[in-house]
C-alpha positions as CSV (number, residue, x, y, z in Angstrom):
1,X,-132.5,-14.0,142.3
2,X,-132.7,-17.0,144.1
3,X,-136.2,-18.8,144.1
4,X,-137.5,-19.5,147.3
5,X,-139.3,-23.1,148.4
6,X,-142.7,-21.8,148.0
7,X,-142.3,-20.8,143.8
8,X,-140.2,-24.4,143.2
9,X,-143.2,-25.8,144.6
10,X,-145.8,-24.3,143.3
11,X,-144.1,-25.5,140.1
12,X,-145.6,-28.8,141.0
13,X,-148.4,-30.7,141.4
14,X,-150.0,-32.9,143.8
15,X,-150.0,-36.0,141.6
16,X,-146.4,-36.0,141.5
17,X,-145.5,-34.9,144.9
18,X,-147.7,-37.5,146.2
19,X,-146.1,-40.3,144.7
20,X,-142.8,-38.5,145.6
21,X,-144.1,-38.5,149.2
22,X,-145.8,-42.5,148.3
23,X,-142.1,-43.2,147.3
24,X,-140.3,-42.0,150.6
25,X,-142.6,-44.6,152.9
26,X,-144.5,-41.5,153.8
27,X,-148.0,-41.7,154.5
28,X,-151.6,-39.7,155.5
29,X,-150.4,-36.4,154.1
30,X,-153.6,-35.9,151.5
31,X,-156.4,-33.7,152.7
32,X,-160.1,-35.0,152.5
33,X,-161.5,-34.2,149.1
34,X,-164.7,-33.3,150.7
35,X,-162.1,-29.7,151.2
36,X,-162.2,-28.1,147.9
37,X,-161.3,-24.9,146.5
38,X,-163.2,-22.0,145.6
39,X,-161.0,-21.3,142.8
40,X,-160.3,-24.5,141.2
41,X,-157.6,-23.3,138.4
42,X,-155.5,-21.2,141.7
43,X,-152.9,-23.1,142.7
44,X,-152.5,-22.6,146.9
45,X,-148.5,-23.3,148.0
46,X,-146.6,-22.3,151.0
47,X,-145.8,-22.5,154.5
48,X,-148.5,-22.3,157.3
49,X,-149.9,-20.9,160.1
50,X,-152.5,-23.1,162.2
51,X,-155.5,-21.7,163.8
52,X,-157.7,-24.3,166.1
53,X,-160.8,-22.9,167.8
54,X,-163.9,-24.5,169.5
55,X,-167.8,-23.8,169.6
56,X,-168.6,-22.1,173.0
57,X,-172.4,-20.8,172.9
58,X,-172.2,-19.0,176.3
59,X,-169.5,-17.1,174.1
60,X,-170.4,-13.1,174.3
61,X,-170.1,-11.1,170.7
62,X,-167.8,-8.7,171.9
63,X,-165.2,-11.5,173.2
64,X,-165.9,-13.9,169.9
65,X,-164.7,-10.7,167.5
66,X,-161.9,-9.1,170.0
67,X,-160.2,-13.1,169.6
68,X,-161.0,-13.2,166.0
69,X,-159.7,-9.7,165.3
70,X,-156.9,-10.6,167.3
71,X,-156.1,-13.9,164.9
72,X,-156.1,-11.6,161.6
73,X,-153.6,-9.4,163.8
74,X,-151.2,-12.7,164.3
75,X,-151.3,-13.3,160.4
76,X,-148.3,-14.4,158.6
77,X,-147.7,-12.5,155.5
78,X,-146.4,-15.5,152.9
79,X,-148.0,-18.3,154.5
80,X,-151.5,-20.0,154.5
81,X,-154.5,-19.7,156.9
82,X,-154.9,-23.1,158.2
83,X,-157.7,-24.1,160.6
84,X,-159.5,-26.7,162.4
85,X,-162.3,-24.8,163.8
86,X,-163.8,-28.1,165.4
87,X,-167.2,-27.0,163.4
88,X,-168.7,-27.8,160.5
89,X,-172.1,-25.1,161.2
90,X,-170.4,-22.0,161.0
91,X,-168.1,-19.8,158.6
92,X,-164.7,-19.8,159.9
93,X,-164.1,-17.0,156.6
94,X,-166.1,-14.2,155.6
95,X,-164.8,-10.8,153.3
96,X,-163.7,-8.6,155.5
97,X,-161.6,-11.1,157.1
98,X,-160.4,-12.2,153.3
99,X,-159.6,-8.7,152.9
100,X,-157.6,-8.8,155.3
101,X,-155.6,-11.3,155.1
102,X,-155.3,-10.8,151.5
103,X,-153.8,-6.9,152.1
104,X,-151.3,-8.5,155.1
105,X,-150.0,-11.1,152.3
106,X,-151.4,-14.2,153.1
107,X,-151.6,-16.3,150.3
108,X,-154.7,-17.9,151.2
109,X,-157.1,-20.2,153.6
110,X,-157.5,-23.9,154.3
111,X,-160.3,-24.9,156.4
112,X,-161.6,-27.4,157.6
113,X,-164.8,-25.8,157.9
114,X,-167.4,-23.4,156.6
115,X,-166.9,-20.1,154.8
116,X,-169.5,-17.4,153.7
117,X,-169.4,-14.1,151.9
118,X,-168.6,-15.9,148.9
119,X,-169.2,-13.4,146.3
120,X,-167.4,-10.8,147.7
121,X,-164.3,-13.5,148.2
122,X,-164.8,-14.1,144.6
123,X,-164.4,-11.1,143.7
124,X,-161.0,-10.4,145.2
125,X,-159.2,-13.9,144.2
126,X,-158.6,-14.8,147.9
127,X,-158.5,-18.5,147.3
128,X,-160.2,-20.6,149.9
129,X,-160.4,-24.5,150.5
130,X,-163.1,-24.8,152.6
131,X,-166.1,-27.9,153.1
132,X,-169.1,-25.8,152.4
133,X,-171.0,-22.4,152.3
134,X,-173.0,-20.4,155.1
135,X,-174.2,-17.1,156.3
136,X,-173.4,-18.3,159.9
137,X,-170.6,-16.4,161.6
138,X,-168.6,-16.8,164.9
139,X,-170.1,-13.4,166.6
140,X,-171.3,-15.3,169.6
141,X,-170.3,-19.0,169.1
142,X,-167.0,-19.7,168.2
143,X,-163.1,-19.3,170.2
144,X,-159.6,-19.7,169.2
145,X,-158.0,-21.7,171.6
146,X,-154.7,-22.5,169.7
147,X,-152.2,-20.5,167.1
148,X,-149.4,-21.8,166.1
149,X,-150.0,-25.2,167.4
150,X,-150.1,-28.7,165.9
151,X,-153.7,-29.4,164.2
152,X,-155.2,-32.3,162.2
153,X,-157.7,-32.1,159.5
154,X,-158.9,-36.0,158.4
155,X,-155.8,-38.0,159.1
156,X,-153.4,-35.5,158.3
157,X,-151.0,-34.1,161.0
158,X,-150.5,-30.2,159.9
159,X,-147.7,-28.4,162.2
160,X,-147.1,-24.9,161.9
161,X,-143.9,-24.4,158.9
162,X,-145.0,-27.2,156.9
163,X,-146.2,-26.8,154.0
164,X,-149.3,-27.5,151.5
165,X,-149.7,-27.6,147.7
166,X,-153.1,-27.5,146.5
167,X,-154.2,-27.9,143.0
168,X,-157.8,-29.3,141.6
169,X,-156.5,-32.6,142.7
170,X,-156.2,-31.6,146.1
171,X,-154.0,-30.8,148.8
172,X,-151.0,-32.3,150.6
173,X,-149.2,-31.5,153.6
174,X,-145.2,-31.6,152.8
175,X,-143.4,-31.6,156.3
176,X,-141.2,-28.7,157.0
177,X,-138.0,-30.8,156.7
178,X,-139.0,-32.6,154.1
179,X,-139.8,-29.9,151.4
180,X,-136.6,-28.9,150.0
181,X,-135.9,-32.7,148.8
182,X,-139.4,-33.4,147.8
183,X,-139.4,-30.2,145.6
184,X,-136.2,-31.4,144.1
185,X,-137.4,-34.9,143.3
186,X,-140.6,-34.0,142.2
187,X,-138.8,-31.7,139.2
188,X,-136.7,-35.1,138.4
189,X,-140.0,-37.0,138.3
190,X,-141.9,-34.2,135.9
191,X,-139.0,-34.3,133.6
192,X,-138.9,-38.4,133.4
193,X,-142.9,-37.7,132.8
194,X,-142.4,-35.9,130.3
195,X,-140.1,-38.1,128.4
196,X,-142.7,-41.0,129.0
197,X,-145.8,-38.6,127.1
198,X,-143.2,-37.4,124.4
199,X,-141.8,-41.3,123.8
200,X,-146.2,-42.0,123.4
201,X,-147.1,-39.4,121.8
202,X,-144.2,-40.5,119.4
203,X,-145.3,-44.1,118.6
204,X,-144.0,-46.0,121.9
205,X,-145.9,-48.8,123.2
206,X,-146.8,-47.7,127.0
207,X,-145.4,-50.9,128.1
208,X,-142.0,-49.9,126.7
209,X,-142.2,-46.6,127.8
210,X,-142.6,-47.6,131.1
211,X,-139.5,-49.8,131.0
212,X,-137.4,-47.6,129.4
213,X,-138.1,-45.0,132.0
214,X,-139.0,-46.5,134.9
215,X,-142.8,-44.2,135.0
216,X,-145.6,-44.3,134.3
């Protein structure tokens, strides 16, 4: 069977497809590090959906959870969660919404935001990249106003199809176009690394290493 983008690269990791990326002239494709993962060892790779939403106090319950039900309905089973929620107060996750998610095959959530119900989220493996922690929910406060539309989170334009790899590193936003050939020369590079550690680990001199193989 043929293996699809996502399991080639999740094969990866962020080191060496960001200097894959560094090597291409490409630039402002790594997350903040302030967005970290709930499960550090769970590597998060895919495509993506985007979610971007806005605070709206005059926002009544029953409206806030009819448009938040309705973005769980819109979920795209193989991708990742993305949001910009345009808060930082809030939890943009909670665990029935993890549950969710997790039973419609989403893979998991970046946000660039709050998230609560951590236990519980814990509990099931949903892995979440989120800023912080917070009993604060959306009943009452917060809207979608955009699916499927371009967002940006730190300096990092995220459109919907393009991808992220996230590892304890961090993550990185591959572009849609881009993915197949950064996947392939991100293999190349791990290979050449590996040379490199097995010519140290055998006695080479790092200097050496690195011109015989052109990495370091």
């Amino acid at each position: 069977m043929t293996e699809s983008l996502t399991e080639r690269l999740s094969r990866c990791y962020t080191g060496v497809v960001h200097d894959v990326m560094r090597g291409r002239g490409l630039a402002d494709f790594t997350l903040p590090p302030e967005i970290t993962p709930l499960v550090p060892e769970k590597v998060l790779c895919g495509p993506v959906f985007t979610i971007e939403g806005h605070v709206d106090d005059r926002a009544e319950a029953h409206q806030t959870l009819l448009e938040w039900t309705g973005l769980l309905s819109k979920a795209k089973p193989g991708h990742i969660w993305v949001c910009q929620p345009n808060d930082r107060v809030i939890a943009q996750m909670g665990e029935l919404s993890a549950e969710t998610l997790q039973k419609k095959g989403v893979l998991g959530c970046v946000i660039d935001g709050n998230i609560r119900d951590v236990n519980f989220i814990l509990k099931i493996g949903f892995q979440c990249w989120r800023r912080r922690h917070t009993p604060r929910d959306v009943v009452g406060r917060w809207l979608p106003r955009g699916f499927d539309v371009p967002i940006t989170i730190g300096d990092v334009l995220i459109r919907p199809g393009d991808y992220l790899i996230g590892d304890r590193d961090g993550v990185i936003r591959v572009p849609q176009e881009l993915v197949g050939a950064v996947t392939d020369e991100a293999a190349v590079a791990m290979n050449t690394e590996n040379k490199v550690r097995k010519a140290i680990l055998d006695g080479m001199d790092p200097r050496e290493a690195y011109l015989t193989y052109g990495k370091f």
